[in-house]
VOPAGU-2260 file (C-alpha; in pm, 1 decimal, decimal comma):
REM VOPAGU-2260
SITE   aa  ch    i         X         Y         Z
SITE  UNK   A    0   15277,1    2268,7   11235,0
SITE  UNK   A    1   15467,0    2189,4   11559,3
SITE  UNK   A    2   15833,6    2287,2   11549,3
SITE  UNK   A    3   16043,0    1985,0   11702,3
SITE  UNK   A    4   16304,3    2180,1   11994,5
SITE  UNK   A    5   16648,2    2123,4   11929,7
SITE  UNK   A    6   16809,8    1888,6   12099,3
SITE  UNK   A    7   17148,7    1921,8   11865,8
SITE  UNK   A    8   17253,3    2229,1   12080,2
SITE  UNK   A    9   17610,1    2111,5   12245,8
SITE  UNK   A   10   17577,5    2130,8   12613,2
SITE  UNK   A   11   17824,7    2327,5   12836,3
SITE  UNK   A   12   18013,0    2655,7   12769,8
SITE  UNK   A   13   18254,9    2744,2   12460,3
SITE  UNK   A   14   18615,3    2641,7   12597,3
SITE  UNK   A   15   18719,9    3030,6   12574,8
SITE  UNK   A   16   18490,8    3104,9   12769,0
SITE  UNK   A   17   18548,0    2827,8   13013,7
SITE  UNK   A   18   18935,3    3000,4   12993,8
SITE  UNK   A   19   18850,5    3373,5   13073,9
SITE  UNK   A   20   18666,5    3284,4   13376,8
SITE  UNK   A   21   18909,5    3067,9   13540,9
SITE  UNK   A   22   19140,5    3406,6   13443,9
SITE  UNK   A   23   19338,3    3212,5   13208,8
SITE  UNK   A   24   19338,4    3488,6   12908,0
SITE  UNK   A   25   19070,8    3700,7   12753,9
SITE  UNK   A   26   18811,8    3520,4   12537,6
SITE  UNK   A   27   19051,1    3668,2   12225,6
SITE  UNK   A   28   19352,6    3577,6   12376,7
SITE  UNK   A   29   19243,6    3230,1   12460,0
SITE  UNK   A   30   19099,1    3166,2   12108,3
SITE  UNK   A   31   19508,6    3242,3   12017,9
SITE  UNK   A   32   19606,6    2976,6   12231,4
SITE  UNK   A   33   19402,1    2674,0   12144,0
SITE  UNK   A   34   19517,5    2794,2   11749,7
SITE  UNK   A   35   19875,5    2744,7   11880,7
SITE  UNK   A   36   19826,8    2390,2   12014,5
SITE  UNK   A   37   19822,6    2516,8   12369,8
SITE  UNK   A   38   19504,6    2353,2   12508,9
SITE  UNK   A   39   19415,7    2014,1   12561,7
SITE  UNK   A   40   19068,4    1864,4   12660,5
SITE  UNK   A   41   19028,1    1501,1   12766,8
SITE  UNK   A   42   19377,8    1462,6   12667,4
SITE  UNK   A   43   19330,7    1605,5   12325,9
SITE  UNK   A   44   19511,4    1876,1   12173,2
SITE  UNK   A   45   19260,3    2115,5   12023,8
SITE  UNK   A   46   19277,0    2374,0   11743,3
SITE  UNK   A   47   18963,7    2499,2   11730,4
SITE  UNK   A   48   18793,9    2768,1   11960,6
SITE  UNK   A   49   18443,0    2610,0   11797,0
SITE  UNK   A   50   18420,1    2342,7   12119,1
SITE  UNK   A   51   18159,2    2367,0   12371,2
SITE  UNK   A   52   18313,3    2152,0   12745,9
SITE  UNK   A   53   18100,9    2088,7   13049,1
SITE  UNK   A   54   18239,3    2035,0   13459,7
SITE  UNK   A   55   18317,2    1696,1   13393,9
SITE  UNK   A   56   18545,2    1765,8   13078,5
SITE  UNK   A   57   18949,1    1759,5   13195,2
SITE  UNK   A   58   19137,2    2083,8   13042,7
SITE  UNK   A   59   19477,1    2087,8   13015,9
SITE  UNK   A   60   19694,8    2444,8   12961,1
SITE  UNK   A   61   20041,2    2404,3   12856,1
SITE  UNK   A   62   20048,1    2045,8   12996,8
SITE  UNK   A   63   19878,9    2142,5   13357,2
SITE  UNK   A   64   19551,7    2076,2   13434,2
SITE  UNK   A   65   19269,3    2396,4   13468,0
SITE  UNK   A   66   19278,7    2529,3   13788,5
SITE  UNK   A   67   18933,4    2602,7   13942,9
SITE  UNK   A   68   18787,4    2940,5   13851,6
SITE  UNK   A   69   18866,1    3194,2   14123,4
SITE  UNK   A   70   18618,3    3440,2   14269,9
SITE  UNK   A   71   18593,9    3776,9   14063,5
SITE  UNK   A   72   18823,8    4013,9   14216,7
SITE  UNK   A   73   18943,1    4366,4   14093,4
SITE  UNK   A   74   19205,5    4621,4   14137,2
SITE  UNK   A   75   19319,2    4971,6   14107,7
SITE  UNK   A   76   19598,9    5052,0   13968,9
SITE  UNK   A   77   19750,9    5400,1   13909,1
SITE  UNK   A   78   19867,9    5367,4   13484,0
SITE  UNK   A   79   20174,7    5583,8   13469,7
SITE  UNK   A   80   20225,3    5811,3   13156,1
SITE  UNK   A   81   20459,0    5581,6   12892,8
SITE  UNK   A   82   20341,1    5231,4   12902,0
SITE  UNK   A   83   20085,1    5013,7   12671,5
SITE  UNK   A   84   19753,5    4848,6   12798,4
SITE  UNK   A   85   19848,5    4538,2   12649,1
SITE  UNK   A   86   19987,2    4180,6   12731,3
SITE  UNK   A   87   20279,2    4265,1   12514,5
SITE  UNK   A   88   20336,2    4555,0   12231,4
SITE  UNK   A   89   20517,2    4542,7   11857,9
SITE  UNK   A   90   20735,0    4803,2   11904,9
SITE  UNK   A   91   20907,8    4708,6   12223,3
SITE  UNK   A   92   20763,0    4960,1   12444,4
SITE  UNK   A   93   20680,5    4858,4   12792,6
SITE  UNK   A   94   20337,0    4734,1   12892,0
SITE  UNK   A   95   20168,8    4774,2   13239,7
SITE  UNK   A   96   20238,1    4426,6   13282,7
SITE  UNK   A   97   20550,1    4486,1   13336,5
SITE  UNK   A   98   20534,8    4760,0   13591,5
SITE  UNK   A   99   20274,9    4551,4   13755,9
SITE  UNK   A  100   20395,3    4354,5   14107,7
SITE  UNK   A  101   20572,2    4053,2   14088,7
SITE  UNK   A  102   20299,0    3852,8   14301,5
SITE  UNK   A  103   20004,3    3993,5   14115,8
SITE  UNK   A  104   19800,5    3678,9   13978,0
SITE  UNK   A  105   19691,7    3680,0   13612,8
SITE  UNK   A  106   19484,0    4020,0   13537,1
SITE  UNK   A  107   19305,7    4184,9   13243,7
SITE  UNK   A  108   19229,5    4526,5   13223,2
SITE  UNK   A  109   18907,8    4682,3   13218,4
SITE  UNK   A  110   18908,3    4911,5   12891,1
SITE  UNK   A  111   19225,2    5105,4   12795,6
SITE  UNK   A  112   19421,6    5400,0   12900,3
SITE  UNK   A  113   19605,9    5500,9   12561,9
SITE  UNK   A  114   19995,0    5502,6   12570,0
SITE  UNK   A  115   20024,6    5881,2   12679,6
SITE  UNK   A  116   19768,4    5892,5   12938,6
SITE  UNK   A  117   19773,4    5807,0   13335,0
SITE  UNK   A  118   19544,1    5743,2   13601,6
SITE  UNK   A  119   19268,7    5497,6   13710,4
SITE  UNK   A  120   19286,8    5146,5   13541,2
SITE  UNK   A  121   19098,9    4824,2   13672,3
SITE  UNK   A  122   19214,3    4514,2   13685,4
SITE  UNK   A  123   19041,2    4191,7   13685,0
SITE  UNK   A  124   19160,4    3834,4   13702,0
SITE  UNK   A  125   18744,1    3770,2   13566,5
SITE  UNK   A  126   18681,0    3779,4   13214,0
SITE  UNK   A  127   18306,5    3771,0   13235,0
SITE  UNK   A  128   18359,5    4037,6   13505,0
SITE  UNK   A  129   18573,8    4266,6   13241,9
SITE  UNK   A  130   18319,5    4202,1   12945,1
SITE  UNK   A  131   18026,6    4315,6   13216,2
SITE  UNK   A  132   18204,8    4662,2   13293,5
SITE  UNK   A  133   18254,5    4722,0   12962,7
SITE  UNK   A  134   17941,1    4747,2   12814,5
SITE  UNK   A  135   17815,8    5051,3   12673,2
SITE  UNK   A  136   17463,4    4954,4   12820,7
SITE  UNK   A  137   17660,2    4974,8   13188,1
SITE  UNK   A  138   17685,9    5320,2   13112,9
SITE  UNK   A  139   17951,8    5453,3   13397,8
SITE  UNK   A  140   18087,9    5772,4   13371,3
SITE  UNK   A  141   18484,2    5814,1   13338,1
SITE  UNK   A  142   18653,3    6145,5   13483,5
SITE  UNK   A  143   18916,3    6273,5   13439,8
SITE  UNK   A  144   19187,4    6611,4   13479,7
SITE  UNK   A  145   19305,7    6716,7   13105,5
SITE  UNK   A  146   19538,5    6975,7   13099,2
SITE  UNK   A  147   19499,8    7158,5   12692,5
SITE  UNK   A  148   19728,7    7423,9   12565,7
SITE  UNK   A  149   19483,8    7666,1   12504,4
SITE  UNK   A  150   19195,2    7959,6   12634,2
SITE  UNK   A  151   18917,2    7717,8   12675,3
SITE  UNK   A  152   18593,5    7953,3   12704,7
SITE  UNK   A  153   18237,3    7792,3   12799,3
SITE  UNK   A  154   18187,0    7928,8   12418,8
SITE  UNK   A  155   18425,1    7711,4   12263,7
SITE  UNK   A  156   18323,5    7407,2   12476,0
SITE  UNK   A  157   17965,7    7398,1   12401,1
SITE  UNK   A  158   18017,1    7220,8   12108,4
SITE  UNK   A  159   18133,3    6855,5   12318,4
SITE  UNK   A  160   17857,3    6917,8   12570,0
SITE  UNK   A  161   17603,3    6893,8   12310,9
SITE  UNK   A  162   17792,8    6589,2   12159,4
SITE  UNK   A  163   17966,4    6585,7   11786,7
SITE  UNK   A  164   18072,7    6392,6   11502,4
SITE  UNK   A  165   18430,7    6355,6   11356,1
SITE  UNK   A  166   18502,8    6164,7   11024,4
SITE  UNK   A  167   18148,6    5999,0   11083,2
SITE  UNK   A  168   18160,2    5890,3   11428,2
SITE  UNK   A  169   17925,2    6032,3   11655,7
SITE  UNK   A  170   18046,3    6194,2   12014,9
SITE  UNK   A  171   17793,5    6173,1   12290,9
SITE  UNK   A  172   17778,7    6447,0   12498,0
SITE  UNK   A  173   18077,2    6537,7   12754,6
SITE  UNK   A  174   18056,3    6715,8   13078,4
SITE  UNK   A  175   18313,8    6976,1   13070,5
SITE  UNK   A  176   18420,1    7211,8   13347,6
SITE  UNK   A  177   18687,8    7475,9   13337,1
SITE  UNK   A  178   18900,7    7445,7   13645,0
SITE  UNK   A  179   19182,5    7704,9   13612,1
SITE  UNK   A  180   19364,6    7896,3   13355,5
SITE  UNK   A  181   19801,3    7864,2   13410,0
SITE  UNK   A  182   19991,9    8062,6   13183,9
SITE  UNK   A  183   19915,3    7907,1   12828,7
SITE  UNK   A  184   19739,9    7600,8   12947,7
SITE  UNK   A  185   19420,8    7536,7   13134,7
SITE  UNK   A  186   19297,2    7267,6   13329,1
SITE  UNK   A  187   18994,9    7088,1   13243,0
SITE  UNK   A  188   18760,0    6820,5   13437,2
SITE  UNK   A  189   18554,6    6589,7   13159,7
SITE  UNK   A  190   18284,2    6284,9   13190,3
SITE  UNK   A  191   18182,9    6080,3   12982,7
SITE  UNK   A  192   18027,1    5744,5   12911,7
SITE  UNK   A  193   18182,5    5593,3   12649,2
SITE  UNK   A  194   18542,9    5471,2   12603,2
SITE  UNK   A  195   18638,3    5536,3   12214,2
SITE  UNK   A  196   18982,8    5551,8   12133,9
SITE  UNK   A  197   19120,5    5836,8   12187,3
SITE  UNK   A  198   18814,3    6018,9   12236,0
SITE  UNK   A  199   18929,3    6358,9   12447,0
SITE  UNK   A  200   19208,2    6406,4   12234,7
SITE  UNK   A  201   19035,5    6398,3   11928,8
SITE  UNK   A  202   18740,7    6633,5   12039,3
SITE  UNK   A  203   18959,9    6885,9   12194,5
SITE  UNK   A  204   19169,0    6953,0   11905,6
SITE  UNK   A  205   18828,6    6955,2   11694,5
SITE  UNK   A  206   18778,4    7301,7   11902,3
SITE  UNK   A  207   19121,6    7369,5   11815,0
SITE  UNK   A  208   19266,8    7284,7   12180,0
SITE  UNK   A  209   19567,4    7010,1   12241,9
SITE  UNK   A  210   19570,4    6765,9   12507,1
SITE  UNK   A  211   19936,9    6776,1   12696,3
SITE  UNK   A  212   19849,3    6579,6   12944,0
SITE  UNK   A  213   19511,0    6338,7   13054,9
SITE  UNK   A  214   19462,4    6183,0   13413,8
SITE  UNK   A  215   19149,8    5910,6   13434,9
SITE  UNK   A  216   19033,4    6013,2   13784,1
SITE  UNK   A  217   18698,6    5776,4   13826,6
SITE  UNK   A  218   18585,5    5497,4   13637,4
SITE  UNK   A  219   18209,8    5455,6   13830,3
SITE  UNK   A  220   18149,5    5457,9   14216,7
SITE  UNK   A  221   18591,1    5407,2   14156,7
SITE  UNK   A  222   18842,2    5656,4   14263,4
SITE  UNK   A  223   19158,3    5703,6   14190,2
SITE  UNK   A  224   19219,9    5878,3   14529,5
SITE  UNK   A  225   19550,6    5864,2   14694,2
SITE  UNK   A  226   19691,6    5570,7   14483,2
SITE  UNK   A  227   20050,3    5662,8   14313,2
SITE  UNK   A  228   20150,1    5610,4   14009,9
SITE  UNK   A  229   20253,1    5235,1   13961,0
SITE  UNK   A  230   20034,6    5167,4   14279,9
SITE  UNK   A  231   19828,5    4858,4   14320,0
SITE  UNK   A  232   19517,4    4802,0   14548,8
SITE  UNK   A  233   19296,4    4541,1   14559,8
SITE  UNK   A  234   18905,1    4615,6   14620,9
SITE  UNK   A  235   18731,1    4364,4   14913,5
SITE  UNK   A  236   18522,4    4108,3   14771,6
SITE  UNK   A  237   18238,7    4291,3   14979,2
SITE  UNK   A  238   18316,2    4671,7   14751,1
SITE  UNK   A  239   18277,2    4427,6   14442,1
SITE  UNK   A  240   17963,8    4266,1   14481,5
SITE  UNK   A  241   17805,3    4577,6   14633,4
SITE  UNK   A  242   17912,2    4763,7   14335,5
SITE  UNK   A  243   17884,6    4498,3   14039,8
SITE  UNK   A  244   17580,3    4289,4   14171,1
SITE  UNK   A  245   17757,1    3971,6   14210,4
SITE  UNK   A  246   17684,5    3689,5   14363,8
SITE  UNK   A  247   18030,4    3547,0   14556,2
SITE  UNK   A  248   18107,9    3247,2   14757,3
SITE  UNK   A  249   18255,0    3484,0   15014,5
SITE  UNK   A  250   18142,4    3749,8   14994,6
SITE  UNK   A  251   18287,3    3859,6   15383,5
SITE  UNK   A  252   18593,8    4027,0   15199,5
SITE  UNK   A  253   18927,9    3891,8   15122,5
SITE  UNK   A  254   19079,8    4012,3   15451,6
SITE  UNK   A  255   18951,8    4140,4   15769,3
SITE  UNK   A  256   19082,9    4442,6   15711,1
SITE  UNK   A  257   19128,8    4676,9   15370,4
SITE  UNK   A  258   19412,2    4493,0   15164,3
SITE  UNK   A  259   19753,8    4642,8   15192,8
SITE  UNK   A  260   19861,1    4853,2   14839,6
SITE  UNK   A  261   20114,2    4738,5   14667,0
SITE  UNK   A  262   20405,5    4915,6   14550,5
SITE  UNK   A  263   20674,0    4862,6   14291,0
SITE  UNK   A  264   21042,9    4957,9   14327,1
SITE  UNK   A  265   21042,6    5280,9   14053,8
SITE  UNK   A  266   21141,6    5164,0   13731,8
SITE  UNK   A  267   21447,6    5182,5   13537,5
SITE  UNK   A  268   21475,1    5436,2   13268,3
SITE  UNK   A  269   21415,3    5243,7   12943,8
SITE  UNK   A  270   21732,3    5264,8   12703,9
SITE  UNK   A  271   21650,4    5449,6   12375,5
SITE  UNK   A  272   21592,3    5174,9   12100,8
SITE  UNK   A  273   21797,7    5199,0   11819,9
């Protein structure tokens, strides 16, 4: 028997989609928006993420048509210690958004630095571009400085090298170096290639040490280098599809020379909530 193709497959890409790439929102974050009545398509308010739209559709977000999709470009930014990696948190702490320049265009991060550690975060104004780095199948290793309170020994470190598991959830094997021993704490240098929450922390305290403090240092062929904390600096367009394999427009770099960083006045001291 011959099986018909289908030719009830909508054409064109789902609408969130179509949003994260023109660096609207995430995918999630998008879907959140057409549910609030945000989004309109051919002058249609829509509810539902379940829409596929093609070039010739006309989006409209909060009342203004879609702008074009810029090229994917990325940053580094140096995450200080204190502040979420999210658009905006529940409990009223502050978010790297809001330590982030006032001219920055619309950015998504590239995986998470938890709310007590610094360092190396990329930023992305290309969702397909943040889902790409992502993936576990990408497989970049992360480094970074931990400082434990502790006597780390290669002894009681050869359990992470090897890899564990912790209330069921398997650890893949960490590089882990012993830099220096200073007073009661000792600094540590760890890869790795995966990104679970909270993952040092939780396999240093399985060999009974305690992350005090946790500094991202690489995240791939990117380095955290010289950048200070609340520091900005965009990657040329050139560095991006070298590294990532992309195909741009332009790919001559978006400036002669390497962009300027970008600095933010320091910021206040946050008043104690009540």
């Amino acid at each position: 028997m011959t099986t018909q193709p289908n030719n009830d497959t909508p054409k064109g890409d789902r609408i969130a989609k179509v949003l994260s790439r023109a660096g609207v929102a995430s995918r999630r974050e998008a879907e959140r928006m057409i549910e609030a009545g945000r989004i309109r398509v051919n002058g249609e308010q829509i509810v539902s993420p379940a829409l596929n739209v093609t070039p010739t559709d006309r989006i409209e977000v909060d009342g203004k048509p879609l702008a074009e999709p810029e090229p994917p470009r990325l940053w580094l930014y140096h995450k200080p210690s204190g502040l979420v990696t999210t658009n905006r948190d529940e409990k009223g702490r502050g978010t790297i958004y809001d330590d982030l320049p006032a001219d920055m265009p619309r950015v998504m991060s590239v995986g998470r630095l938890d709310l007590n550690s610094e360092g190396l975060l990329l930023l992305t104004n290309d969702g397909a571009l943040k889902r790409k780095m992502e993936l576990p199948s990408t497989g970049w290793l992360r480094r970074y400085r931990a400082r434990v309170n502790g006597r780390p020994s290669d002894e009681i470190l050869e359990p992470l090298r090897k890899g564990i598991t912790l209330d069921g959830e398997s650890f893949q094997p960490m590089a882990v170096t012993i830099d220096r021993q200073q007073g009661a704490n000792a600094w540590l240098t760890i890869g790795l290639r995966e990104g679970k929450n909270r993952e040092i922390r939780r396999a240093m305290e399985a060999v009974g040490l305690s992350v005090n403090r946790l500094i991202r240092i690489s995240y791939g062929p990117f380095q955290l280098g010289e950048l200070k904390q609340g520091e900005v600096e965009e990657l040329r367009r050139k560095v991006v599809r070298d590294q990532l394999g992309l195909v741009l427009e332009d790919n001559s770099g978006t400036a002669a020379k390497k962009p300027k960083m970008v600095k933010r006045p320091p910021r206040k001291p946050m008043k104690p909530r009540r």
